[in-house]
C-alpha positions in Angstrom: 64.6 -181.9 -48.3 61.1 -183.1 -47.5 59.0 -186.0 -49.2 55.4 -186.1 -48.6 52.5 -188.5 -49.2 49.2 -189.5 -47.2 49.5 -191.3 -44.4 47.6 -194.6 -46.0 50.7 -194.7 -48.8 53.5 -196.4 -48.5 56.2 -193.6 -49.5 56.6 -190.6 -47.7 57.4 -187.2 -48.9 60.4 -186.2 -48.2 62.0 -182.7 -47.3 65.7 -182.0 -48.1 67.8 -179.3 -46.2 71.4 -178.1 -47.5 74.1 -177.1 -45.3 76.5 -174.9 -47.6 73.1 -172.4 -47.7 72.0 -171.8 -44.6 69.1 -169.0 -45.5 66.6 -171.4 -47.4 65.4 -173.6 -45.1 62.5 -171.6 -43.5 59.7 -173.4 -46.6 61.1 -177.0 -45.7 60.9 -176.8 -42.1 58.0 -175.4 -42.0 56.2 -177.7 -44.8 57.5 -180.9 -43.5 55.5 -179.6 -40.3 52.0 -178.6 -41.6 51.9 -181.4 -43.7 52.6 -183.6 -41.0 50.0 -182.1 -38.6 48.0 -182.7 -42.4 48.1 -186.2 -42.1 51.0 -186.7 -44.2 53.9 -188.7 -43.9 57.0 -187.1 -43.9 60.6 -187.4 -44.3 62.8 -184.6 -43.9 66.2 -185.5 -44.4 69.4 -183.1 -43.5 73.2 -183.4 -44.1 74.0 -181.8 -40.7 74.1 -183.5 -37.8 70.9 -181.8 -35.9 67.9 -180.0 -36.8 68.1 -177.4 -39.7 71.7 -177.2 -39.6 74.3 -174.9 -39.0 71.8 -172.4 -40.9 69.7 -170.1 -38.9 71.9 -169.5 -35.8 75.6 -170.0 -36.3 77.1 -170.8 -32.2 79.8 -170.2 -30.9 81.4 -167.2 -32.1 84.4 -169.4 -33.2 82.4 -170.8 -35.9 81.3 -167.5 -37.6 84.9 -166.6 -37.6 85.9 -169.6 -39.1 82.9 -169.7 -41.9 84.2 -166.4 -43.0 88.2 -167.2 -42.7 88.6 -164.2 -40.4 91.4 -164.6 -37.4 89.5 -164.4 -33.8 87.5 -163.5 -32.1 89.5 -161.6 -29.4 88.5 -161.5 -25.4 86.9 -158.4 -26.3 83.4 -160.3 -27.7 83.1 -162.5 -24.5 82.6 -166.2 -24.4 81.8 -167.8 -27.9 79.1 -170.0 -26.7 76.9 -167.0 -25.6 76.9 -166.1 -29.0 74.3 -167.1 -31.8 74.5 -165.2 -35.3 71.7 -165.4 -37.6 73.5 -165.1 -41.1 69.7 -164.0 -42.4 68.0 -162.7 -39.6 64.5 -161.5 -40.4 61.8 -160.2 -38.3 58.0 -161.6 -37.9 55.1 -159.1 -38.2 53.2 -159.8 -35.2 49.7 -160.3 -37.2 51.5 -161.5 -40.0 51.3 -164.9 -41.6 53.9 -166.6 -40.3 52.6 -165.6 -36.8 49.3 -167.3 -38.1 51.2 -170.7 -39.0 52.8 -170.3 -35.5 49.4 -170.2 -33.4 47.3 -172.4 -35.5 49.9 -175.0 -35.5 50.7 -174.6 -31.4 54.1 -174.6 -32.4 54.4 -171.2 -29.8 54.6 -173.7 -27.1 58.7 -174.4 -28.1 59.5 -170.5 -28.6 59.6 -168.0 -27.1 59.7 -164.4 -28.5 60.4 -160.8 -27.7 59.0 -157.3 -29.6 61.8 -155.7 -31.0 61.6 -152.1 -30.2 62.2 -150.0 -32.9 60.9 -149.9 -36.5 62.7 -146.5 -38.4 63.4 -145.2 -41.9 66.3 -143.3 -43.3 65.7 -140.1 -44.6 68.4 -137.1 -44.7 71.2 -139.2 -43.3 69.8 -139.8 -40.1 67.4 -142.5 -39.1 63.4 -141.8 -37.5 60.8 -143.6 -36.2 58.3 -144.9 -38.3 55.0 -143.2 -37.5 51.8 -145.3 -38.0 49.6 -143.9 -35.3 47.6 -140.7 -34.8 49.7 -139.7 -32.0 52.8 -141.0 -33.5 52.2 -138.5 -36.5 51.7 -135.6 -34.8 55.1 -136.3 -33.2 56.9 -137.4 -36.2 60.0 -135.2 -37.7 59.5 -136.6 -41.2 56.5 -134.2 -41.8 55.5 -130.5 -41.7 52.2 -129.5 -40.2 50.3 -129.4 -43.2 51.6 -132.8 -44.3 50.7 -134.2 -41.0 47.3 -133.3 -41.1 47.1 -134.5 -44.9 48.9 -137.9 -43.5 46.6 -138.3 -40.7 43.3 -138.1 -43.1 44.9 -140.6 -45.5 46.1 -142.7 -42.1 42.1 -142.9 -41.0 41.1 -143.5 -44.4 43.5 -146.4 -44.6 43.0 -147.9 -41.0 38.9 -147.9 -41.6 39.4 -149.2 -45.4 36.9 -152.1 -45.9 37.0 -154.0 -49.4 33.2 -154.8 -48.8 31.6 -151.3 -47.8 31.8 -149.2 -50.9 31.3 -146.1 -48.4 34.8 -146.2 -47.4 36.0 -145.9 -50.7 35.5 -142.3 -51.1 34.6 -142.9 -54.8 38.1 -144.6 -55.4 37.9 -148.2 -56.7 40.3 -150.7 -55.1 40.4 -152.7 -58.2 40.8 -150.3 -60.9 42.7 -147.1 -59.4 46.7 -147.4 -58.3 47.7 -146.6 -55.3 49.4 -143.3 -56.5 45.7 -142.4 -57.3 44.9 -142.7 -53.6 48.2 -140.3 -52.0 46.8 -138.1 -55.2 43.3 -138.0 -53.8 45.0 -137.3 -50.3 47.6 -134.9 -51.4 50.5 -136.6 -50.0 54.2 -135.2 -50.8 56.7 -137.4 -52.5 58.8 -137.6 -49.0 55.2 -139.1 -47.2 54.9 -141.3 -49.9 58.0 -142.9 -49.7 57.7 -143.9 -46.0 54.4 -145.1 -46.4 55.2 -147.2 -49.0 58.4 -148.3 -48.2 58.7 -148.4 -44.1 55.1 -149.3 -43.4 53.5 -150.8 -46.5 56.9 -152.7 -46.4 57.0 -152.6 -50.6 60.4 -153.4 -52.0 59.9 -151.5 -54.8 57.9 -148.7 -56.6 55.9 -150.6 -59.1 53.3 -150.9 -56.7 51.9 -146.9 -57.6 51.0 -148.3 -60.6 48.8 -151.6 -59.1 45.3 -151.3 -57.5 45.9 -149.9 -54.4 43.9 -152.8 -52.6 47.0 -155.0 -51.5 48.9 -151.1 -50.5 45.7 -150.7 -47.7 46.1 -154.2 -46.7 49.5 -153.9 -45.6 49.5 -150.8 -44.0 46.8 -152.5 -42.0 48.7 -155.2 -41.6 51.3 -153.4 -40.3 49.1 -151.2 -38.4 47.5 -154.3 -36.4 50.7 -155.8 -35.9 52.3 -152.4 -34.0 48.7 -152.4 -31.8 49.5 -155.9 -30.8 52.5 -154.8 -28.8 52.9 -151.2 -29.1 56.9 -150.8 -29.3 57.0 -151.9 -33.2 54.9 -154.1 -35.4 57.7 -156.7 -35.1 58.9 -160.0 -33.5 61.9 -161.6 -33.0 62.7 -165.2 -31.1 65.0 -165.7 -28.2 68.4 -167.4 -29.2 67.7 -166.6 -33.0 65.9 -168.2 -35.5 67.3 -171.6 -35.3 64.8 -172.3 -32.4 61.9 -171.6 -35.2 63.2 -174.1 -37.4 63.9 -176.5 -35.0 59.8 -175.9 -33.5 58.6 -176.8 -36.2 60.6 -180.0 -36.7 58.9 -180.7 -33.4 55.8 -180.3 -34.7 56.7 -182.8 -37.6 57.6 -185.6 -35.3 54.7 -184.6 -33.1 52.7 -185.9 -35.9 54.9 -189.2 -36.9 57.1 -187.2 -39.1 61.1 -188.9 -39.5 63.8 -186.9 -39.5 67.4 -188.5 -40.9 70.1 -186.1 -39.7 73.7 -186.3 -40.7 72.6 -188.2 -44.1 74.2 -186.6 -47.7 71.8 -186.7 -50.8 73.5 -188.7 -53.2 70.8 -188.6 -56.0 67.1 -187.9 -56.6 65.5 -190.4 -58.7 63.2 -190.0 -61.1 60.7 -192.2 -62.9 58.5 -191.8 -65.8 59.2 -187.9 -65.3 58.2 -188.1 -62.0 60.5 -187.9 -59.0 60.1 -191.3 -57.1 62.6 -191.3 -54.3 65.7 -189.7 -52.8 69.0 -192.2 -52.6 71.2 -191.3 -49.4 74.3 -193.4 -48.4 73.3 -196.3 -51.2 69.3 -197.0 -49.8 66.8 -195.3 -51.8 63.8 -193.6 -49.7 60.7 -193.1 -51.8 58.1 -190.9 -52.3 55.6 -189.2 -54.4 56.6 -185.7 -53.6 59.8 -183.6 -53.0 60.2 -180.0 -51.5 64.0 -179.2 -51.3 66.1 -176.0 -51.7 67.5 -174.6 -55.6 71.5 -176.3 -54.6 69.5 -179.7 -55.0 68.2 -179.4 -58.4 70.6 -176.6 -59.8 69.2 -177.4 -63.6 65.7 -176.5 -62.2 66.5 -172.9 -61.1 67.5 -169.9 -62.3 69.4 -166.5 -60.3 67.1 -163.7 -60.8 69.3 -161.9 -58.7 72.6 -161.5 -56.4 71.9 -160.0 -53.2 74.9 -158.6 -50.3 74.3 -159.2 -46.8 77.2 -157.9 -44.7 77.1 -159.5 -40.9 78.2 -156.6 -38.3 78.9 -157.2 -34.5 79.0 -153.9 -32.6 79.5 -153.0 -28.6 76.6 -150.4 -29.2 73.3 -149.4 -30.2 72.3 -147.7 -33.3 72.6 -144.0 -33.3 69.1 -142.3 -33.8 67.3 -145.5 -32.4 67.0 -143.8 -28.5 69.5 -146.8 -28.2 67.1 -149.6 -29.2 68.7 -153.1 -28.4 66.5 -154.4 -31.3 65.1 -152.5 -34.3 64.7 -152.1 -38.1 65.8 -149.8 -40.4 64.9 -149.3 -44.4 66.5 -147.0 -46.5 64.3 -146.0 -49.0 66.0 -146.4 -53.0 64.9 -142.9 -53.7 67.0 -141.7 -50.8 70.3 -143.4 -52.5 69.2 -143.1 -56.5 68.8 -146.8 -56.1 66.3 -149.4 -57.6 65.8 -151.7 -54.6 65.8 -150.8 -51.0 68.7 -151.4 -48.1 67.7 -153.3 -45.0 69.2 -153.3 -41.7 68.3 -155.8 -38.8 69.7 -155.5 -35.4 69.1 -157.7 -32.2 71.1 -157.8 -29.0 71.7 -159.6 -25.8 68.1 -158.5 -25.1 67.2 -161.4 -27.3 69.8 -164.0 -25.5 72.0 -163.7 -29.0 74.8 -162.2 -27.7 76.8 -161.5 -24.1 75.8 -158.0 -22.1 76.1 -155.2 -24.3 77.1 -156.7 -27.5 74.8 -156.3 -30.7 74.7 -158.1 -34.3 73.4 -156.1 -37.3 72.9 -157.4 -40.4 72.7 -154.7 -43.7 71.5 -156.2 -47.1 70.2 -155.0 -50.3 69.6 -156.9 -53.7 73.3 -155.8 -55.7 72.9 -153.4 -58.6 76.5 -152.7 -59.3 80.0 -154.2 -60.1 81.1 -153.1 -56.3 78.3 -154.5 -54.0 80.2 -153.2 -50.5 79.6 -149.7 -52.0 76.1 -149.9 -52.3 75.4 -150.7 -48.6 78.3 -148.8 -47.1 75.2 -145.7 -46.3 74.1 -148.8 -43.9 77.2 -149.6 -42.6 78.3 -145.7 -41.6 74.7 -146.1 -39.3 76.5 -149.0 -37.6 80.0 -147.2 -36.9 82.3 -148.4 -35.0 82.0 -152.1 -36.4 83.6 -153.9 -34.2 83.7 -156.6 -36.9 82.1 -157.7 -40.0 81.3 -160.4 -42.1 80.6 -160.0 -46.1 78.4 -162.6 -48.2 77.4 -162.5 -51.6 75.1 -164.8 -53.1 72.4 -165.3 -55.9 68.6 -165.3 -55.3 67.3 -168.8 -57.0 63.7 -169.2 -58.3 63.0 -172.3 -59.7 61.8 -172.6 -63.6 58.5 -174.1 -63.2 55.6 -174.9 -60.8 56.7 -178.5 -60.3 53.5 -179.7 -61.0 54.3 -182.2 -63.5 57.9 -183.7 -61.6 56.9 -183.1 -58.1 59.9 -181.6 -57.4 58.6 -178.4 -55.8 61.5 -175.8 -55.4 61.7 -173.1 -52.6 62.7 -169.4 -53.8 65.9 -168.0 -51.8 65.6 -165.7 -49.3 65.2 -162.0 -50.3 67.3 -159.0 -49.2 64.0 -157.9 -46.9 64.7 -158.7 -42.9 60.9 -159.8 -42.3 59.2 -162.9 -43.8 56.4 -162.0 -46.1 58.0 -163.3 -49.1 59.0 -166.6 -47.9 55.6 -166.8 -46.5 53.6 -166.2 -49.6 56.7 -168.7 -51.3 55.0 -171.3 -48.6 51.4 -170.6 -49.3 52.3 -170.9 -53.0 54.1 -174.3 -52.5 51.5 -175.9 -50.7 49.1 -174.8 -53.4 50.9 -176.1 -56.0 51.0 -179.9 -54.5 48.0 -180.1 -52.4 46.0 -178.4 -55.2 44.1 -176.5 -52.8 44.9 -173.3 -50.7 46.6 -173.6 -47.2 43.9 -173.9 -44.4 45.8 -173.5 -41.0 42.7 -174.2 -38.5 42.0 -177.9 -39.7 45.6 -178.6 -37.8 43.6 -178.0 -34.6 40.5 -179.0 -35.5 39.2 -175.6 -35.1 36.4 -173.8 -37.3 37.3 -169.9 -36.7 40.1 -167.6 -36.5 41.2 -166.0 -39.7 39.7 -166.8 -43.3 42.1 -167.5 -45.4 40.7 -166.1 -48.8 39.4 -163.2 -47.6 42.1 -162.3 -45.0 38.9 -161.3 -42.6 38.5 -163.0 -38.8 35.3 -165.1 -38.5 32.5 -163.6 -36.6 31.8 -166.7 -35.1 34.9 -167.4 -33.6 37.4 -165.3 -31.4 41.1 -164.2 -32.5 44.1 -166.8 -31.6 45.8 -165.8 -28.3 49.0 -163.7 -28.7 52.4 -165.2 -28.9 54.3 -165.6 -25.6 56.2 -162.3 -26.6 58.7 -162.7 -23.3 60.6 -159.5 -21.5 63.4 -161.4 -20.2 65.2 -164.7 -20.6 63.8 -167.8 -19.8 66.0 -170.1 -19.5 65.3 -172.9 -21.6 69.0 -173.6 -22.3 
């Protein structure tokens, strides 16, 4: 839980973090640390005992057994301590937002990070490579001939797609005509469709063929810049797990003069006039003007929308189909399972320092649609086979009622079923909106005048692009 004021009041704003659910805690962390390097005064207050709890990265091994009530683990797995689960993994676009928060913010300096090397999508009960590339096309088996060189007219199309020059429209307007206007205009099969929109434009659903197509050509160039960046996939992944991102940016919190209180409970938030006015924690009231915390704080101010399955796998093996990736992403497409919603699978390795030599984790989830959740992701799980063991969650996905605008209580969204972080980054943005009252400008944290606009989404002329992360090949040894 975070509370948050300027730095010339007397009450800070405070973040509050919650053990029991580990996944949300990505919005507080990282808002108790832009506001900070804002010129706010923070106070971020967690139950646990150190920085952002048991949450991200659960270490050692033991203690994922335990969580789960599961006897083990045997010698098999290896020493427990070189083990650090993510219960929610998720994967960073490398020209994505959260990358953006990352550079602007010169939290990079406390992470390090690795590419993960595969991005694929299910199709036919095998997995293949995403294709998002000329060259990548031509060698794809998810497309005849023809459809290649239909793809490969709508990929250029796509690629060179400029809101502002009305040339590269080819007559279609981005604001008025859907998206399945555009594959119509290109003459794109269902099956080319479905990887474009699913596996590159990285849509959960298919309500977006009926939307302008302008947010469609900004992912798939989003995606496209991100895979340029690094060339193996579009996507990032930290060493040790993401509990090193959430502890960076509580770094960058006290960097600034933000407080952290570790180890404290929430007894009660207190409210006056309507208006939240402090947090009480073992009898001594902390106050504040503002409060960011997770939905299990303020159950009466959220509501499930959803219940999602993740099921937690640890194998001895690479994927099948992968060319034995030690890190990658799969979707599964709905329309490949008659489903509504799409089934994600994250997998990271020892390569990434999660794990001993040769030991994987692999995480499947989907948003549930059924009476019998382990069903629906069991076309997942048969990629993974032999499990050596797994680990099965269920929980709701929280939204909170309103805007917070009038309590200053300001509620993050859970975690979704997708294993990358555009929705908890547009959940940020949209936070930060809602108390600030203004949209989130990452270059005044360093004082800097270009780098990427962040209405337009376009890189100033006058000023050249961030450096890259510190994507790292090999261990570093920081432990």
């Amino acid at each position: 839980m975070c509370t948050v004021c300027p730095l010339v009041s007397t009450a800070p704003c405070l973040c509050v973090s919650h053990p029991s659910r580990p996944p949300v805690l990505l919005q507080e962390c990282i808002l108790s640390g832009i506001l900070s390097a804002n010129g706010k005064r923070v106070l971020h207050i967690d139950r646990n005992p150190y920085y952002g709890g048991e949450s991200a990265s659960i270490s050692p091994l033991e203690e994922l057994y335990k969580k789960f009530n599961v006897p083990g683990p045997g010698k098999a797995m290896g020493q427990g301590r070189h083990w650090s689960v993510d219960l929610v993994p998720k994967f960073l676009l490398a020209s994505g937002p959260l990358v953006q928060m990352l550079l602007y913010t010169e939290v990079t300096r406390y992470l390090d990070f690795k590419v993960v090397e595969g991005s694929f999508v299910y199709r036919g009960g095998r997995v293949h490579r995403v294709p998002c590339t000329e060259a990548q096309a031509q060698a794809s088996d998810l497309m005849g001939r023809f459809d290649k060189r239909r793809f490969r007219k709508f990929l250029l199309f796509a690629l060179n797609f400029d809101e502002s020059d009305r040339r590269r429209h080819h007559e279609l307007d981005p604001q008025r005509r859907t998206a399945r206007d555009v594959f119509r205009h290109f003459d794109l099969g269902s099956e080319v469709v479905e990887f474009v929109g699913h596996a590159v434009a990285l849509h959960s659903s298919d309500e977006y063929l009926e939307q302008p197509f302008l947010q469609t050509m900004r992912r798939i160039q989003l995606y496209a810049e991100s895979q340029d960046r690094y060339g193996h996939s579009p996507y990032l992944y930290p060493l040790y797990g993401l509990g090193e991102l959430l502890q960076a940016f509580g770094r960058l919190s006290t960097d600034h003069g933000g407080g952290y209180l570790l180890n404290h409970p929430v007894e009660d938030i207190v409210m006056e006039s309507g208006k939240v006015a402090g947090v009480k924690s073992e009898g001594r009231v902390f106050r504040c003007k503002q409060l960011i915390c997770e939905p299990s704080y303020v159950p009466e101010r959220v509501r499930s929308a959803a219940r999602l399955i993740r099921v937690v796998c640890l194998l001895n093996h690479p994927i099948r189909d992968t060319e034995d990736a030690k890190s990658c992403y799969i979707i599964i497409p709905q329309t490949q399972l008659r489903r509504k919603s799409d089934i994600y699978i994250c997998m990271v390795s020892y390569a990434h320092n999660i794990a001993p030599e040769g030991k994987y984790v692999a995480v499947v989830s989907t948003t549930v649609e059924t009476s019998n959740p382990e069903r629906e992701v069991q076309p997942g799980l048969e990629l993974l086979e032999p499990i050596v063991q797994k680990f099965v969650s269920i929980t709701s996905f929280f939204v909170p009622l309103d805007d917070g605008r009038r309590s200053q209580i300001f509620v993050s969204r859970s975690y979704d079923a997708s294993a990358h972080f555009e929705t908890e980054c547009e959940d940020i943005r949209d936070m930060y909106r809602r108390m600030m009252g203004s949209e989130l400008s990452l270059r005044g944290l360093r004082g800097e005048q270009g780098g990427r606009d962040e209405a337009s989404g376009q890189r100033s002329a006058q000023q050249p692009p961030p450096s890259d992360l510190p994507a790292c090949s090999a261990s570093c040894g920081r432990r």
